[in-house]
N, C-alpha and C positions, 0 to 999 in steps of 0.2 A: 504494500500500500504506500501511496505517496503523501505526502503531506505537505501545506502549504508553508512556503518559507520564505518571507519578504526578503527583498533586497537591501531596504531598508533600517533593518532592526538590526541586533547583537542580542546576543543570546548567553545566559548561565546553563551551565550544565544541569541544574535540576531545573531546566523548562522554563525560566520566565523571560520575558522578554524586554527589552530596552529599545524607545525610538527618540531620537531629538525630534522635538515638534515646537518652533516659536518661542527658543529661549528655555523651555524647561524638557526634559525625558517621559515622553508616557510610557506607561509599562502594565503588563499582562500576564498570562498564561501563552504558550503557543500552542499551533494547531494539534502536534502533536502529543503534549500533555492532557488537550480537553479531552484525546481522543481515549488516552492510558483510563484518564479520570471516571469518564461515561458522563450519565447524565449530570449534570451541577444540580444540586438545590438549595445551596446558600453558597455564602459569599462575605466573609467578616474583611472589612477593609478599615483602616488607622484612619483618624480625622484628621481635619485640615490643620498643617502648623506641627505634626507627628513630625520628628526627625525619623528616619530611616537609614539603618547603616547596612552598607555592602554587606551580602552573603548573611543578614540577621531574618530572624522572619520576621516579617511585619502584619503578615492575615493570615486567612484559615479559610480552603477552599471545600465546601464540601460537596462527596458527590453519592449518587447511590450503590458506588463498589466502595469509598474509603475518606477519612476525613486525611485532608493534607496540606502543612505547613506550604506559606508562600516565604522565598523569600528574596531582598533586594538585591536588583540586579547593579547601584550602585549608591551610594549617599548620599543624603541631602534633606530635605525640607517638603513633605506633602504639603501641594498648592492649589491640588485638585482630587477629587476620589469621584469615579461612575456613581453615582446614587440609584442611575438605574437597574442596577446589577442587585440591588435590596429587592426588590419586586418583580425580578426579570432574570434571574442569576444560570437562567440558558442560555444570553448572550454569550457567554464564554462560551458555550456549545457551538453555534450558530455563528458566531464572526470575531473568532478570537484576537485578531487583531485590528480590529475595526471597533462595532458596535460593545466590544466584550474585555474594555480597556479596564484596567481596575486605577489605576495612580497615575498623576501627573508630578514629577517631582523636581524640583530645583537643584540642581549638583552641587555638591558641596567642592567634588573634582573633577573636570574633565576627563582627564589621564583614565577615570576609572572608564568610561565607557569606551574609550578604546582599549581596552585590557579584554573585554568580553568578547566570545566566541564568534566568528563572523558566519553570516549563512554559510558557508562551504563548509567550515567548521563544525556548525551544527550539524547538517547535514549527515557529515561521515559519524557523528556520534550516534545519530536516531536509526542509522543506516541498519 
């Protein structure tokens, strides 16, 4: 099976993902983790103003095979959280890199998201 893998993003080895968007990083689940996951039916995500440190978990994704730790794919400052994902938390199912975003967060350092997995990288790990 294939799975989708933007161009775009950088990636941690346990599945989340990193995009620079307008000054701050939104970040996610990838396609392949929602796939591991199955259905979602919650979604615990940090409020606005959470600091967030690289490689710490910062939510808790649940689904109907398993509850599992999310965590940051770099540091910095939540400046945004999907609120839609509290009433809708099959977004992640459905367009994990689009409608199924969980955090928008401010970098504390650049450096760190070029450190993180590039799609090709990814790739050979899901492979």
């Amino acid at each position: 099976m294939s799975f989708e893998i933007p161009d775009d993003c950088r990636f941690l080895e346990s599945h989340e993902w990193a995009r620079r968007e307008d000054g701050t990083v939104r970040i996610g689940v990838s396609d392949f983790a929602q796939d591991e996951l199955g259905d979602v039916v919650f979604v615990e995500l940090p409020d606005e103003g959470t600091q967030v440190t690289k490689d710490a978990d910062f939510g808790v994704v649940e689904s109907i095979k398993a509850v599992s730790d999310l965590y940051a794919p770099v540091s910095g400052t939540v400046v945004g959280v999907n609120e839609d994902l509290v009433d809708a938390p099959e977004l992640v199912n459905e367009d994990p890199y689009g409608d199924g975003w969980m955090l928008e967060v401010e970098l504390d350092d650049e450096s760190e998201l070029d450190a993180l997995l590039s799609p090709d990288e990814y790739e050979d790990q899901i492979a």
